[in-house]
VOGU-17628 format. One record per atom (N, C-alpha, C, CB): atom name; x, y, z negated. Coordinates in steps of 0.05 Angstrom, whole numbers. Glycine has a CB too. Layout:
+------+--------+--------+--------+
| site |      u |      v |      w |
+------+--------+--------+--------+
|   CA |      X |      Y |      Z |
...
+------+--------+--------+--------+
REM end
This chain:
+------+--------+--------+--------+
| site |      u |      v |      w |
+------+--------+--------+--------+
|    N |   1926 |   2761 |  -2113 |
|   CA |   1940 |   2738 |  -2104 |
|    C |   1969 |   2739 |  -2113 |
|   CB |   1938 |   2735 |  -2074 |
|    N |   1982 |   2716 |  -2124 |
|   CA |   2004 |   2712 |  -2130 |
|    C |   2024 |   2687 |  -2125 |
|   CB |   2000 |   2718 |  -2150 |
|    N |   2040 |   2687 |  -2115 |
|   CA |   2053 |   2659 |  -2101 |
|    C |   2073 |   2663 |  -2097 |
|   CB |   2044 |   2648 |  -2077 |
|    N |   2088 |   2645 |  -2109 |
|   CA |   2114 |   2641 |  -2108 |
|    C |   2124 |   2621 |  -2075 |
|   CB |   2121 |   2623 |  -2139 |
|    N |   2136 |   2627 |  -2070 |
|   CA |   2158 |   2624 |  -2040 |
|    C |   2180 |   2608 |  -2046 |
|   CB |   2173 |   2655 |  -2029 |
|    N |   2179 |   2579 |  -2039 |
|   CA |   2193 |   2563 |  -2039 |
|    C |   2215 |   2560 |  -2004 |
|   CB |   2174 |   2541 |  -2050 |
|    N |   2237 |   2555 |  -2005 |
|   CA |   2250 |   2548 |  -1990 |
|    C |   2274 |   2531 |  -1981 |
|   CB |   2250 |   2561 |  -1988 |
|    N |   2272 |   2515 |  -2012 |
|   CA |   2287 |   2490 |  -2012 |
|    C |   2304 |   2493 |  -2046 |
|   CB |   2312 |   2490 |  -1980 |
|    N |   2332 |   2487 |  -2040 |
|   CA |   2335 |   2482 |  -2069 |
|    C |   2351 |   2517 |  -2073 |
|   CB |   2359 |   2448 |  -2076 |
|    N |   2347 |   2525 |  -2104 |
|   CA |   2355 |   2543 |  -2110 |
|    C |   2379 |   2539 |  -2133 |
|   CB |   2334 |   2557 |  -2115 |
|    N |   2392 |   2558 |  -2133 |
|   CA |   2418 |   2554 |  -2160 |
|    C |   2417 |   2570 |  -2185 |
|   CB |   2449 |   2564 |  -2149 |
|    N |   2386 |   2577 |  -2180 |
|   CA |   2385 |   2587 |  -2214 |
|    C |   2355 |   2582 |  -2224 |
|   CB |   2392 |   2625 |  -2218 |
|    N |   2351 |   2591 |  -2243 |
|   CA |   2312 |   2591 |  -2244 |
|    C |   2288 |   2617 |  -2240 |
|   CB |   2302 |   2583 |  -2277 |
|    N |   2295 |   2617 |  -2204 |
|   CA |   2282 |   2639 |  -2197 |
|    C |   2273 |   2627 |  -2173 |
|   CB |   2297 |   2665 |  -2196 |
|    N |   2253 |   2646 |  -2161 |
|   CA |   2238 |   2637 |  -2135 |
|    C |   2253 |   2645 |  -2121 |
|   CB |   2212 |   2645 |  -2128 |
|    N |   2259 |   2645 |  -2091 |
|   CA |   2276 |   2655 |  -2069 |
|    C |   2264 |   2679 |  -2071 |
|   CB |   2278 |   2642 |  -2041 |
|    N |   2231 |   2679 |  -2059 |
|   CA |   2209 |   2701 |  -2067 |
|    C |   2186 |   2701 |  -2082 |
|   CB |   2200 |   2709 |  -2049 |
|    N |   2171 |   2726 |  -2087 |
|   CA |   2149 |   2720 |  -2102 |
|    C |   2132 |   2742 |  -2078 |
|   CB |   2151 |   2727 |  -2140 |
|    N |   2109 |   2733 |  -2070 |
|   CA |   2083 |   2758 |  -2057 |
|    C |   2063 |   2752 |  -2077 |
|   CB |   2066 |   2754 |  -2020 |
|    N |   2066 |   2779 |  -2084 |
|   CA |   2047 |   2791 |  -2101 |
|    C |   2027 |   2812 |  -2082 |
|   CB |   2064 |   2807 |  -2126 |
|    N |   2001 |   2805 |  -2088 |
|   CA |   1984 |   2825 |  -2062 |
|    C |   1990 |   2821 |  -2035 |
|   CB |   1991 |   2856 |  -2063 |
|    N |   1991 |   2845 |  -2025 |
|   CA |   2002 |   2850 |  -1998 |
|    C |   2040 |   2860 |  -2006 |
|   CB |   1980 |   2880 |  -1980 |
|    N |   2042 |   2848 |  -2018 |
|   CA |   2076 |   2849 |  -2021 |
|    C |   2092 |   2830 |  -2026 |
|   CB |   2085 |   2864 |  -2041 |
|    N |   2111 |   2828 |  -2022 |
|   CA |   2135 |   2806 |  -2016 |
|    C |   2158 |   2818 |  -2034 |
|   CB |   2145 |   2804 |  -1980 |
|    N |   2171 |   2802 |  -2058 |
|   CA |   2194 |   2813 |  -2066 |
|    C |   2210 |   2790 |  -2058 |
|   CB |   2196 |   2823 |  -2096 |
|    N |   2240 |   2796 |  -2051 |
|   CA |   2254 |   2779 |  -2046 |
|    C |   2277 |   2780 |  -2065 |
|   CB |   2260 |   2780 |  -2020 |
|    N |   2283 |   2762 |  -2071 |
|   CA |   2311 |   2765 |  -2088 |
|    C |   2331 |   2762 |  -2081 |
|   CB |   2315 |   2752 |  -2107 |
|    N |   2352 |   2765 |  -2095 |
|   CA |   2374 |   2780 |  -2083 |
|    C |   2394 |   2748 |  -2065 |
|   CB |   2394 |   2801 |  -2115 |
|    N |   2393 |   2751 |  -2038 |
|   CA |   2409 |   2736 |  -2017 |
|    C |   2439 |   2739 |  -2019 |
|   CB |   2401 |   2744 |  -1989 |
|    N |   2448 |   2727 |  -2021 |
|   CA |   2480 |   2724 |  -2024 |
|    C |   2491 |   2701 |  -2003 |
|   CB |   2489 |   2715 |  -2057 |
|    N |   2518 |   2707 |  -1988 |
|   CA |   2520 |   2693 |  -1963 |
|    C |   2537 |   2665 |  -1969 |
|   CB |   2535 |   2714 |  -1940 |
|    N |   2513 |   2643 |  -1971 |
|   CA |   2515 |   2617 |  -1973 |
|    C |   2507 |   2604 |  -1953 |
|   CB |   2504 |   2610 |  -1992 |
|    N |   2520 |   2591 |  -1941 |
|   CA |   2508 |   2568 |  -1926 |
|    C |   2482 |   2543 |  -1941 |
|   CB |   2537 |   2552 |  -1918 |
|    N |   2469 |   2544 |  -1917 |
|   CA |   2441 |   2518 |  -1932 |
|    C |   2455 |   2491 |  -1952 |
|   CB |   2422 |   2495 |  -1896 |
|    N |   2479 |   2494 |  -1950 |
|   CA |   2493 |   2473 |  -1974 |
|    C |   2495 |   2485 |  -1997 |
|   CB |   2522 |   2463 |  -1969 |
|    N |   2501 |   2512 |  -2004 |
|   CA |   2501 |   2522 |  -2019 |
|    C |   2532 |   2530 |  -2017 |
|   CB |   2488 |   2510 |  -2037 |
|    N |   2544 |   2536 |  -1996 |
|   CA |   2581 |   2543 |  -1995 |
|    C |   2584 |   2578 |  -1992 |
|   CB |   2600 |   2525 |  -1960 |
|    N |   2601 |   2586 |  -2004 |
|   CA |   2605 |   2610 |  -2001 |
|    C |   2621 |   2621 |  -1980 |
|   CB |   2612 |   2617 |  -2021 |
|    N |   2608 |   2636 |  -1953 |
|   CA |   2618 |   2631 |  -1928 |
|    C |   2644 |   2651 |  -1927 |
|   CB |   2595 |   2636 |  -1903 |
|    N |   2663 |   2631 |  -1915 |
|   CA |   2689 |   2649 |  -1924 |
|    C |   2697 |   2672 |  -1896 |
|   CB |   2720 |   2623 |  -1931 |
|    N |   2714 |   2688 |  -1894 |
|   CA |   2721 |   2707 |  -1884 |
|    C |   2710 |   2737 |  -1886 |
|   CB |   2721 |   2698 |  -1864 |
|    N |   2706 |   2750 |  -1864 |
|   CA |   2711 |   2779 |  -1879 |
|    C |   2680 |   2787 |  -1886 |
|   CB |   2728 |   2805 |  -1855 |
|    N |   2678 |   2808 |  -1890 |
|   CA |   2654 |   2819 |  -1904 |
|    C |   2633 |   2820 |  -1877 |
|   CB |   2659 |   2851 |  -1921 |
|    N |   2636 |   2824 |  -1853 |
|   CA |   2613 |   2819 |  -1826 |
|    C |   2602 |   2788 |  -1831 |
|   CB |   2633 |   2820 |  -1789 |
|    N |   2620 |   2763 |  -1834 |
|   CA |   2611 |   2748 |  -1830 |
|    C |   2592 |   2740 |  -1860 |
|   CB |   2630 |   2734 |  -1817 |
|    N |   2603 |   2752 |  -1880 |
|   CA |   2586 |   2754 |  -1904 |
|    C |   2552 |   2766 |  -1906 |
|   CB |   2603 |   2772 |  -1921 |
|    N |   2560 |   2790 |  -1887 |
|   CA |   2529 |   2802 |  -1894 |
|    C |   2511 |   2788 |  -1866 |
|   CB |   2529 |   2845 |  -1893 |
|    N |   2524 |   2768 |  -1844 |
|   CA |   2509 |   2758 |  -1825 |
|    C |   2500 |   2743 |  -1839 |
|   CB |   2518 |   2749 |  -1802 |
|    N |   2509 |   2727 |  -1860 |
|   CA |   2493 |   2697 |  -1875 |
|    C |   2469 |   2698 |  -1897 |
|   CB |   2516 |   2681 |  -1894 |
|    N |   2481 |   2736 |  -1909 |
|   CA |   2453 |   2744 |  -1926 |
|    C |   2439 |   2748 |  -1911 |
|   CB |   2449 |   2764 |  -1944 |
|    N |   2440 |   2762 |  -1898 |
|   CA |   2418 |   2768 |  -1873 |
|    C |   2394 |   2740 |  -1864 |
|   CB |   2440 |   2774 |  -1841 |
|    N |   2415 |   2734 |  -1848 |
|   CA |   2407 |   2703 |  -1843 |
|    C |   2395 |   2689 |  -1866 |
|   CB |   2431 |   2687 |  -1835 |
|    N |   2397 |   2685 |  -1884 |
|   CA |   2385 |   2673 |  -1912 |
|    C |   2362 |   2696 |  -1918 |
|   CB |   2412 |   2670 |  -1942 |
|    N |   2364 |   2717 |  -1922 |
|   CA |   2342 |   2738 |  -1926 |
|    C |   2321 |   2736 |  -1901 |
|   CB |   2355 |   2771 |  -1929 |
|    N |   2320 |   2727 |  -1877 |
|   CA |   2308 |   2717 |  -1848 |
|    C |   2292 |   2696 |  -1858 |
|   CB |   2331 |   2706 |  -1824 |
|    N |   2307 |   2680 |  -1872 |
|   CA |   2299 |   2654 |  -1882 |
|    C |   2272 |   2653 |  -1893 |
|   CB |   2317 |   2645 |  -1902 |
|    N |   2281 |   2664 |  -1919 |
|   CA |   2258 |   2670 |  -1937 |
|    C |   2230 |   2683 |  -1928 |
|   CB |   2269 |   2686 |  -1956 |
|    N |   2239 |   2707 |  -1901 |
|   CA |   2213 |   2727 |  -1895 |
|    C |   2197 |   2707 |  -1872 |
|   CB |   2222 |   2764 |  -1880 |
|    N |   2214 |   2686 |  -1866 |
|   CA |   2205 |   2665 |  -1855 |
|    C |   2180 |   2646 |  -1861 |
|   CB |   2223 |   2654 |  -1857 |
|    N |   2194 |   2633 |  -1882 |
|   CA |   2171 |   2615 |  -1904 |
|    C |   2148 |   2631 |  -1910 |
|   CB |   2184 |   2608 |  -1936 |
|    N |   2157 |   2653 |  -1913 |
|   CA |   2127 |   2676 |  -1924 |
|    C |   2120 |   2682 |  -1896 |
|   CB |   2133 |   2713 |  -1945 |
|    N |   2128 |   2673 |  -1886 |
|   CA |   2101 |   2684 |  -1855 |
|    C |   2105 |   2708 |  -1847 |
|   CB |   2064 |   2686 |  -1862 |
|    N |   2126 |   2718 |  -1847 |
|   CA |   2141 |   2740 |  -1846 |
|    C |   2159 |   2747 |  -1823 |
|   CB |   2156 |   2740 |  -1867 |
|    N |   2167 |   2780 |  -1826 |
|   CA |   2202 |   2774 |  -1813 |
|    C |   2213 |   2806 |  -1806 |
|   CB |   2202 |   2751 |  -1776 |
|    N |   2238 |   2813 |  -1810 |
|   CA |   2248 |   2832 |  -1814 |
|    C |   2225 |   2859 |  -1799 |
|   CB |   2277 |   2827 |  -1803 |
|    N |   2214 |   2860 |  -1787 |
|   CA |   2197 |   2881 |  -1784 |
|    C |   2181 |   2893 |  -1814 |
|   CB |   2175 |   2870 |  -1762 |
|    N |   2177 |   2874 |  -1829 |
|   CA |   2151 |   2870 |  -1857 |
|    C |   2174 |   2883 |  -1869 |
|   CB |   2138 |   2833 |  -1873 |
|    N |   2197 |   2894 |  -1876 |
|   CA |   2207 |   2902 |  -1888 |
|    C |   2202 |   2924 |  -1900 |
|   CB |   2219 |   2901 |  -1882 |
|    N |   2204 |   2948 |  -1913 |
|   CA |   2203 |   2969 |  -1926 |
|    C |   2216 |   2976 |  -1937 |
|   CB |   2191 |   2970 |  -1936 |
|    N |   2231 |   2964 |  -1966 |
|   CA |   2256 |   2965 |  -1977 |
|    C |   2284 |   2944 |  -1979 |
|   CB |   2249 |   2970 |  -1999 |
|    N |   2307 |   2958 |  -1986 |
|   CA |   2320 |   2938 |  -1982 |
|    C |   2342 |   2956 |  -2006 |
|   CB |   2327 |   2929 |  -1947 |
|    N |   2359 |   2937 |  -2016 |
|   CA |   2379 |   2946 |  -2028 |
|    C |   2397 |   2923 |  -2028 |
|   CB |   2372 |   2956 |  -2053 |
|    N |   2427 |   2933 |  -2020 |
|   CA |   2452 |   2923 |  -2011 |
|    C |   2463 |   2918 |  -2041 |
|   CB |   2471 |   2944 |  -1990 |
|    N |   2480 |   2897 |  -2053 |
|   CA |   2496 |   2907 |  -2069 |
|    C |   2525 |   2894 |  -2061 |
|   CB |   2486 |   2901 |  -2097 |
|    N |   2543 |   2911 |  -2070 |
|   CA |   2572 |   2913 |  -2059 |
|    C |   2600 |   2914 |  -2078 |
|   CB |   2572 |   2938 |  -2045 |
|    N |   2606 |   2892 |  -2066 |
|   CA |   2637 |   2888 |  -2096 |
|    C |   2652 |   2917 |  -2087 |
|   CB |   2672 |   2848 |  -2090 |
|    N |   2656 |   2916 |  -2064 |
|   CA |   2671 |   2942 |  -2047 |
|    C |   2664 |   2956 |  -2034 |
|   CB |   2685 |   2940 |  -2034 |
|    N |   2654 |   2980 |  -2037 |
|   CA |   2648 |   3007 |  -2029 |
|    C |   2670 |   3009 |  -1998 |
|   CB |   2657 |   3031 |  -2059 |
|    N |   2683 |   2997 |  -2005 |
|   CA |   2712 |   3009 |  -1980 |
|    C |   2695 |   2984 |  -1958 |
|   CB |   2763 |   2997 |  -1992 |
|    N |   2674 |   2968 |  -1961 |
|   CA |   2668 |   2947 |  -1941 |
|    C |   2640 |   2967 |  -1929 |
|   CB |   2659 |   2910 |  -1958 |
|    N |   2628 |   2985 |  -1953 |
|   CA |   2599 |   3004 |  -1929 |
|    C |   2608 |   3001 |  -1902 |
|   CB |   2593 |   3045 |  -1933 |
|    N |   2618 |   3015 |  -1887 |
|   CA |   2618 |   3012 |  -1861 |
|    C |   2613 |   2985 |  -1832 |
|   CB |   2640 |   3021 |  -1863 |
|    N |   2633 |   2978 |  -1848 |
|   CA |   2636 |   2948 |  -1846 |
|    C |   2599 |   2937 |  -1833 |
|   CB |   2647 |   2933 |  -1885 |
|    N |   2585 |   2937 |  -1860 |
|   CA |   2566 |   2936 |  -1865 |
|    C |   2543 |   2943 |  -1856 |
|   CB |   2568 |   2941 |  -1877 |
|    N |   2547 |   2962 |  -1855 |
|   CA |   2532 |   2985 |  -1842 |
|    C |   2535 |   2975 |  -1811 |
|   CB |   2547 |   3018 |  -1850 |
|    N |   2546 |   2974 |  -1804 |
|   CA |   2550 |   2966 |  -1770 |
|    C |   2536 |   2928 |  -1768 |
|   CB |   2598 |   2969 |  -1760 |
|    N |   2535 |   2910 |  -1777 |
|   CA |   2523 |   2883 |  -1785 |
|    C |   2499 |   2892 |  -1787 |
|   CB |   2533 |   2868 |  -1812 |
|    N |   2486 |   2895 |  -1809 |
|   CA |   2456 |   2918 |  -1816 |
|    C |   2438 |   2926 |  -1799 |
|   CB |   2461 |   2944 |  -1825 |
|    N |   2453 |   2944 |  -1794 |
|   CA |   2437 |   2955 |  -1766 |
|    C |   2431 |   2939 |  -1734 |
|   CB |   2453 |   2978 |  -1757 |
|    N |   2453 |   2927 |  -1729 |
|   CA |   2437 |   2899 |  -1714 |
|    C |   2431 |   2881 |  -1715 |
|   CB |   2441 |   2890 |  -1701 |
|    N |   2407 |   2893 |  -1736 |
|   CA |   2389 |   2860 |  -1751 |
|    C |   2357 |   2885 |  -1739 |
|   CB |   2396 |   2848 |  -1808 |
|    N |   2362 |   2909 |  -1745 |
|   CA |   2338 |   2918 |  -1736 |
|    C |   2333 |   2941 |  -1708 |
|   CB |   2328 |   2928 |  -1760 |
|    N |   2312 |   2945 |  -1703 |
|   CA |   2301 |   2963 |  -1672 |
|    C |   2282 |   2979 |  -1685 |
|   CB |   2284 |   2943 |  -1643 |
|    N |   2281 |   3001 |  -1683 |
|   CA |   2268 |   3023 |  -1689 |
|    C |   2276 |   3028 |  -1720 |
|   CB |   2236 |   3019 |  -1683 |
|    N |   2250 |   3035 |  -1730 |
|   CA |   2258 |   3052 |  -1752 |
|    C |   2262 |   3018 |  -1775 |
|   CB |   2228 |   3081 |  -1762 |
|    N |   2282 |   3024 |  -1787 |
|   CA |   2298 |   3005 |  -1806 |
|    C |   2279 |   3013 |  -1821 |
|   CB |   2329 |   3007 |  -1816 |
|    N |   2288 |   2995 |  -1851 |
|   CA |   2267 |   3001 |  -1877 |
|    C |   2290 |   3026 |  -1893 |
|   CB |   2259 |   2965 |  -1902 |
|    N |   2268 |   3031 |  -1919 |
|   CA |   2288 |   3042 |  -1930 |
|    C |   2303 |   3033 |  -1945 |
|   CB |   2283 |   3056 |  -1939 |
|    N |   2330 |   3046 |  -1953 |
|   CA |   2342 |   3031 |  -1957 |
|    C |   2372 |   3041 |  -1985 |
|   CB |   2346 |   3023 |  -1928 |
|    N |   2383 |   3027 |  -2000 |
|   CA |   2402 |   3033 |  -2022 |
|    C |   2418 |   3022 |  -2022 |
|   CB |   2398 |   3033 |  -2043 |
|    N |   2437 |   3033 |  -2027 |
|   CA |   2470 |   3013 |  -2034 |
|    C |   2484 |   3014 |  -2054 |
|   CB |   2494 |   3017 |  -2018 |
|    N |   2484 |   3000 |  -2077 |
|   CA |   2501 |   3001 |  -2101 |
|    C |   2526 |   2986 |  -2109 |
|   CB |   2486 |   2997 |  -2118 |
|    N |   2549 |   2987 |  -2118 |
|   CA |   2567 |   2981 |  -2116 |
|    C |   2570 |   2968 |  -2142 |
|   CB |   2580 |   2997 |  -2107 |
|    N |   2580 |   2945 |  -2142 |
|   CA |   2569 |   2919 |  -2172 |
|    C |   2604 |   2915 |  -2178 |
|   CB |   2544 |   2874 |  -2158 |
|    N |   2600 |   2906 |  -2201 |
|   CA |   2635 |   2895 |  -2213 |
|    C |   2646 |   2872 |  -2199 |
|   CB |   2637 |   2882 |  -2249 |
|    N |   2618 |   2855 |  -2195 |
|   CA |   2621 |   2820 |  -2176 |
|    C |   2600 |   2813 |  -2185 |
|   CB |   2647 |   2793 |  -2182 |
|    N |   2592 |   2795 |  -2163 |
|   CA |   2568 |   2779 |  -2154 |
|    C |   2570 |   2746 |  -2149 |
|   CB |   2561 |   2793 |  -2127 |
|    N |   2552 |   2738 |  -2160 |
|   CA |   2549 |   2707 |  -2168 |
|    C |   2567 |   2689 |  -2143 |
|   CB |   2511 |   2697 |  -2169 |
|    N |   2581 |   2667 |  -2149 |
|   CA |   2600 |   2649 |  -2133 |
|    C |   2614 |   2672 |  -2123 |
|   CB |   2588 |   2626 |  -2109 |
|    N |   2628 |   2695 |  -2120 |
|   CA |   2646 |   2712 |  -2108 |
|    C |   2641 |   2723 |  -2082 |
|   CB |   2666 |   2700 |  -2107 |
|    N |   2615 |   2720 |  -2083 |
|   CA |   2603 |   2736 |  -2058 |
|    C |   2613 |   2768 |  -2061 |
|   CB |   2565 |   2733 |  -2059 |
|    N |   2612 |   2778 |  -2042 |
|   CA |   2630 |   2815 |  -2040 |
|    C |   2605 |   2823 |  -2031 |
|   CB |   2664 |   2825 |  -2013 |
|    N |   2577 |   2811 |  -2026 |
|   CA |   2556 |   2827 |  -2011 |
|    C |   2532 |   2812 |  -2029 |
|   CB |   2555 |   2822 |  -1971 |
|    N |   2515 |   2826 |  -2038 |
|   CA |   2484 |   2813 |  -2038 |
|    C |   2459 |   2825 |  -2030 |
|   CB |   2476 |   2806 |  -2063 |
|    N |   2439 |   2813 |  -2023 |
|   CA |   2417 |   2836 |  -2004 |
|    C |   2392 |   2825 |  -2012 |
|   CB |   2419 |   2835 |  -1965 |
|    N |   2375 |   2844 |  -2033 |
|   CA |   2348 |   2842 |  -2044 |
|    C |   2339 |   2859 |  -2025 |
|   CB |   2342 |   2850 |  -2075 |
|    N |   2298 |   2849 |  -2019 |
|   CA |   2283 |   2870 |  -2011 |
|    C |   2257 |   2872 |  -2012 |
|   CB |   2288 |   2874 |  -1992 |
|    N |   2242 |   2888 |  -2009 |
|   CA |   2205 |   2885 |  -2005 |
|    C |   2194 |   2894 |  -1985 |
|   CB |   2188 |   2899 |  -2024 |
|    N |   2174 |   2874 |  -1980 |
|   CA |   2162 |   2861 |  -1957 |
|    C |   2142 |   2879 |  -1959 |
|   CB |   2155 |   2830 |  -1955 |
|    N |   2128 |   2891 |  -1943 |
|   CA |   2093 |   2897 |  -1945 |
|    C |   2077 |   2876 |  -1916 |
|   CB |   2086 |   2942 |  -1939 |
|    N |   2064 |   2858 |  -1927 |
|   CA |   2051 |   2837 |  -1908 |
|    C |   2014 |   2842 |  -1911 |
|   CB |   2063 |   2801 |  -1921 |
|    N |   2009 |   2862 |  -1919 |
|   CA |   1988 |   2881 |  -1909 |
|    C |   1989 |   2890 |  -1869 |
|   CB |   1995 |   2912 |  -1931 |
|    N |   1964 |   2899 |  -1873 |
|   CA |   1946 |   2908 |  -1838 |
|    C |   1943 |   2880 |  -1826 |
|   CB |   1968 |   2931 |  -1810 |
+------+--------+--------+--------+
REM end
């Protein structure tokens, strides 16, 4: 099974997600409001909107942050992990997925945060 995951309008030519099998890839969330605005202030209120937009998506797929498994952060600023790290973690209860953080030159509209991940929507 293969299906693409629609969730309204997108700003490039990609699916929000694709489930493939019992898996869910999500692509990479960057903190935009449903207009498509790049939400201004500090990096908390940045990674609440990917979040929130990455919610979105595991949404439409019949989903939701439990289905998680992997996740990878990417980050204009290394000096914001913490930051981050504290946002992150109260999005989940028990054991989190696993998880990576890489630190990028910049990220599309000037987002300082973006957040890809995979779903397993198996059992």
């Amino acid at each position: 099974m293969r299906e693409a995951i629609k969730t309204g309008k997108t700003v490039g030519p990609y699916s929000p997600a694709f489930r493939a099998g019992d898996f869910l890839f999500i692509s990479g969330q960057i903190p935009v409001t449903p207009e498509g605005k790049l939400v201004e202030g500090g990096i908390e209120k940045q990674v609440r909107q990917a979040m929130e937009n990455l919610k979105k998506v595991l949404t439409a797929a019949g989903a939701s942050l439990k289905d998680l498994v992997k996740v990878t952060i990417y980050l204009v600023d290394m000096g914001d992990f913490p930051a981050v790290n504290g946002v992150y973690a109260g999005y989940f209860q028990g054991d989190p997925p696993a998880r990576a953080c890489v630190a990028v030159k910049e990220l599309p509209k000037g987002a300082r945060v973006e957040i890809e991940a995979i779903a397993y929507l198996g059992d």
